[in-house]
N, C-alpha and C positions, 0 to 999 in steps of 0.2 A: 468555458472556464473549467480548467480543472485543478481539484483541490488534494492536496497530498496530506493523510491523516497519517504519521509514521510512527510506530512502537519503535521496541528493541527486547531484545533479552535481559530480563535483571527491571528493568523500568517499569516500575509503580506508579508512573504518573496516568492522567488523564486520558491522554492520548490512546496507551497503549488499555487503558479500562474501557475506553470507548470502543477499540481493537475488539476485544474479547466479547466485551457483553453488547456492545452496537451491531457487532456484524450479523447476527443472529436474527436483529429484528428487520431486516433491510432486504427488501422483494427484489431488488437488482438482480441481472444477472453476471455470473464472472466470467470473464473478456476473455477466450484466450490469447487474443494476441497482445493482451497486457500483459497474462501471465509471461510469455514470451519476452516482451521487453523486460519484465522484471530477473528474468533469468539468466540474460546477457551476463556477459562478463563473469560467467559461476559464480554469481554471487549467493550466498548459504541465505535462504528464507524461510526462516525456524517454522513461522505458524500460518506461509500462505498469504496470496494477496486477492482482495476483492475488491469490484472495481462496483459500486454503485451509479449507475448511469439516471441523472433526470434529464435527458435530453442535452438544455443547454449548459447545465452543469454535470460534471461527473467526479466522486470521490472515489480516491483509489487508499485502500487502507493496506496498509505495508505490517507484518512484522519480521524484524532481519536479526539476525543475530549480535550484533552490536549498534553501538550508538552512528558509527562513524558509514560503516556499511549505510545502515539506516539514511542519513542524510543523505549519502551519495547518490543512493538508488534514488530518492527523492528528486535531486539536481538531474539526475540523466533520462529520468521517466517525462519529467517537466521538457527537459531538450529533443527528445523523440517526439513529444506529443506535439513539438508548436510547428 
């Protein structure tokens, strides 16, 4: 299963709090070949992505530079991964 945690730039919500101050407490290691798929398409990723792996679940926490970017990367991370 994998789970898609996604900020954006400007967003104050939860998601992107959990972005900021979650990823910090998280022993995962970052994927590079997720960094990879998130890169496709030059897509601008302001603050970096990190991919928490627990085996059969993995979060990948996203911050992009907009809302719209944001979801996409989301939709095309999700279509790579299945």
């Amino acid at each position: 299963m994998i789970q898609i945690c996604h900020g954006y730039h400007g967003d104050s919500g939860p998601m992107i709090s959990n972005f900021f101050f979650g990823v910090a407490g998280y022993k995962g290691e970052i994927h590079h070949n997720d960094a990879v798929i998130l890169a496709m398409n030059g897509h601008q990723i302001v603050g970096g992505a990190f991919v928490h792996d627990q085996g059969s679940k993995k979060t990948i926490f996203i911050h992009a530079k907009d809302k719209e970017v944001s979801e996409k990367l989301s939709a095309e991370i999700l279509e790579a991964k299945s």
